[in-house]
LUMZA-478817 format. One line per 2 residues: number of its first residue (from 1); their letters; for each residue z, x, y of N, C-alpha, C, O. Coordinates in nm, 3 decimals. Atoms other than C-alpha are relative to their C-alpha. Layout:
% residues N
NUM	A	Z/X/Y/Z/X/Y/Z/X/Y/Z/X/Y | ...
This chain:
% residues 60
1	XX	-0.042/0.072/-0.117/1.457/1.174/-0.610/-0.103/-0.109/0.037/-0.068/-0.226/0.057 | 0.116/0.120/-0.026/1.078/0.997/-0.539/0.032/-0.139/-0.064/0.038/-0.253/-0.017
3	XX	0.002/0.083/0.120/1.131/0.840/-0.883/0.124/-0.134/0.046/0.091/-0.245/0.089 | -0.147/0.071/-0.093/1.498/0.666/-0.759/-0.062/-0.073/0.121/-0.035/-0.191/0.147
5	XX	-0.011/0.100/-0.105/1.365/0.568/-0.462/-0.123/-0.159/-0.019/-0.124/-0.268/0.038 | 0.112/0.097/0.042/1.026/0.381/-0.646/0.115/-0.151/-0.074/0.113/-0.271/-0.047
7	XX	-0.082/0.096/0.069/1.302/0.209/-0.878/0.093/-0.068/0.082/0.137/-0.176/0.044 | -0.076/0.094/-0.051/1.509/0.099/-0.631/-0.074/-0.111/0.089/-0.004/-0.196/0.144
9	XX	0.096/0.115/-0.041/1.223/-0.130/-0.488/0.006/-0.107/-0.136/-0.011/-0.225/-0.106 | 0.024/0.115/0.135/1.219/-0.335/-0.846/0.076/-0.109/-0.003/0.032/-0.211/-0.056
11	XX	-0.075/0.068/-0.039/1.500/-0.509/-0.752/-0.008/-0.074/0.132/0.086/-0.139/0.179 | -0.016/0.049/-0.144/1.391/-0.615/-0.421/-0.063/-0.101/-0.006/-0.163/-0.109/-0.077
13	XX	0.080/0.125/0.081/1.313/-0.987/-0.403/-0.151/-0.020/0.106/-0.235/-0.109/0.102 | 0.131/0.070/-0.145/1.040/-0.967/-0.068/-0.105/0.105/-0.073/-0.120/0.145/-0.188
15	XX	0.165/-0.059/0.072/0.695/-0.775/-0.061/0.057/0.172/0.119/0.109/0.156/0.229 | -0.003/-0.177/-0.066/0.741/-0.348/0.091/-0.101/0.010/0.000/-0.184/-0.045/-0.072
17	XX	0.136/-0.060/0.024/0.480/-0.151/0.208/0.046/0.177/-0.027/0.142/0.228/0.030 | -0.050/-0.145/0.012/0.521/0.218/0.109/-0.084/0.101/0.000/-0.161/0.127/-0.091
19	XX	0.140/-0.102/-0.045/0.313/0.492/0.277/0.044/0.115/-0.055/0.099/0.187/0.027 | -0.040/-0.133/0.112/0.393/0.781/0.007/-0.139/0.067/-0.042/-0.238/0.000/-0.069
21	XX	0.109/-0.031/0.068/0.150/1.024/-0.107/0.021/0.040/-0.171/-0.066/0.033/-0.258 | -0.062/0.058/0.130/0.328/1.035/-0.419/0.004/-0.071/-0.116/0.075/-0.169/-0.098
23	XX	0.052/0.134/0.133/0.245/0.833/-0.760/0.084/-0.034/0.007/0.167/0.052/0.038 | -0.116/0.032/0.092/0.508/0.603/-0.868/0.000/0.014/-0.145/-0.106/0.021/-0.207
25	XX	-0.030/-0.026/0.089/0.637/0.645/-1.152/-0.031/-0.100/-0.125/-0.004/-0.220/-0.112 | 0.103/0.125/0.122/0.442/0.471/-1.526/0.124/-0.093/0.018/0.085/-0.198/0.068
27	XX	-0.109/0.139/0.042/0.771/0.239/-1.565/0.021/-0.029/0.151/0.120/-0.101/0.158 | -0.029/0.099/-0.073/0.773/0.134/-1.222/-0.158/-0.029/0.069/-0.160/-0.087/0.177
29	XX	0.138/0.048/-0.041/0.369/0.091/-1.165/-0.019/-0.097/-0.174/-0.129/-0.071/-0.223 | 0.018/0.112/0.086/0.393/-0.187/-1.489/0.089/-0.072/-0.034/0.112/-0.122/-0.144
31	XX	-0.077/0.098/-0.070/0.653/-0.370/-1.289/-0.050/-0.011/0.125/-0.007/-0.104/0.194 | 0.067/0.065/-0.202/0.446/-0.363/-0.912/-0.096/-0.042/-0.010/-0.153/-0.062/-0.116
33	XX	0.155/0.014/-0.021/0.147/-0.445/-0.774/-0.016/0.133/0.091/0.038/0.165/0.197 | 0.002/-0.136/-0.082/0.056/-0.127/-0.664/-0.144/0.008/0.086/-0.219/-0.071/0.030
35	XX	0.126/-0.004/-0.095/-0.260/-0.072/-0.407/0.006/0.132/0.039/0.089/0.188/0.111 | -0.001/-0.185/-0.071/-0.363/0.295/-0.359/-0.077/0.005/0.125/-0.153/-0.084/0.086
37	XX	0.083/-0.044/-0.079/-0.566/0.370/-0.043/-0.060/0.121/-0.017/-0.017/0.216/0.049 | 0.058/-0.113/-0.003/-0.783/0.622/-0.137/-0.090/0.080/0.078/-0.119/0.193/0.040
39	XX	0.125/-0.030/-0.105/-1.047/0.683/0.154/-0.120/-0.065/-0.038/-0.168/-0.101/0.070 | 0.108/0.038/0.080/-1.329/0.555/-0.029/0.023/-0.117/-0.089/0.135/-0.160/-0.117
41	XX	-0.020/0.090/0.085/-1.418/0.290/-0.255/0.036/-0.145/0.052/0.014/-0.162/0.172 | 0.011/0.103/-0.051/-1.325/-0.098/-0.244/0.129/0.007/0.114/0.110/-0.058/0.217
43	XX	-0.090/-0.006/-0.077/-0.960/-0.002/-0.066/0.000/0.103/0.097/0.095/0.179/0.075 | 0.036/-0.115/0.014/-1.086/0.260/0.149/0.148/0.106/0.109/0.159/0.229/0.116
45	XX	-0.097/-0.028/-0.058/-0.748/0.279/0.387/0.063/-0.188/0.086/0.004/-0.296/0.093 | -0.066/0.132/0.009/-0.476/0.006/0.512/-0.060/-0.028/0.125/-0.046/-0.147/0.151
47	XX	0.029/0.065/-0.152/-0.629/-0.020/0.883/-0.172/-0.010/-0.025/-0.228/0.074/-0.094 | 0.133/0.018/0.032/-1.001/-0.151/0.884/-0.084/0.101/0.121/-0.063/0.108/0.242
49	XX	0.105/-0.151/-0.099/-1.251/0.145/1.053/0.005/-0.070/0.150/0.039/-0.006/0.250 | 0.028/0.045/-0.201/-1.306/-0.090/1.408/0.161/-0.144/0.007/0.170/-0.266/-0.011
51	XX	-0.119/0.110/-0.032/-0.945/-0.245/1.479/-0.005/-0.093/0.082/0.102/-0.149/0.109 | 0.042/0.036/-0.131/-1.094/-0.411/1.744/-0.080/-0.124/-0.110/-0.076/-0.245/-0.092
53	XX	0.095/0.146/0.100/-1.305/-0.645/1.476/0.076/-0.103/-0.003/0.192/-0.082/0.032 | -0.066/0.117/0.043/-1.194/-0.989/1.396/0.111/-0.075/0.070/0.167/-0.177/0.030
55	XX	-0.070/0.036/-0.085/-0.982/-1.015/1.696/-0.096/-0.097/0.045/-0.217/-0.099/0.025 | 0.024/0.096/-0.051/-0.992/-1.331/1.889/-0.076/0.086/0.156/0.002/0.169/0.204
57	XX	0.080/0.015/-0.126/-1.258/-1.272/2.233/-0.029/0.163/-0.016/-0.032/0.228/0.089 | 0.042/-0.176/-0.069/-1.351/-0.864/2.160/-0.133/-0.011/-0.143/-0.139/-0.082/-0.243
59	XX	0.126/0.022/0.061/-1.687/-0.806/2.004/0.022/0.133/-0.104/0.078/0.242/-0.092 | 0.010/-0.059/0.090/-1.752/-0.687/1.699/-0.013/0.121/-0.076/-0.019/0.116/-0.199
């Protein structure tokens, strides 16, 4: 069922985000761009640790 729902993104012509803990599947991760969030490392999750950063007038 996962598998079905990874493949039916291949066909889609915009950009998805898909919060799965789930692998996709080898024949449809060498058709995406896939981005894991692992906790760690250079991606370490999709929200940056101080959400509050880089906003316009709130300190750093």
């Amino acid at each position: 069922m996962i598998d079905h729902f990874y493949r039916s993104y291949l066909d889609f012509p915009g950009q998805a985000i898909v919060v799965e803990n789930a692998a996709p599947p080898p024949d449809v991760v060498e058709h995406a761009r896939v981005i894991t969030f692992s906790g760690t490392g250079e991606r370490p999750g999709f929200f940056p640790d101080n959400p509050a950063s880089g906003l316009p007038g709130t300190p750093a």
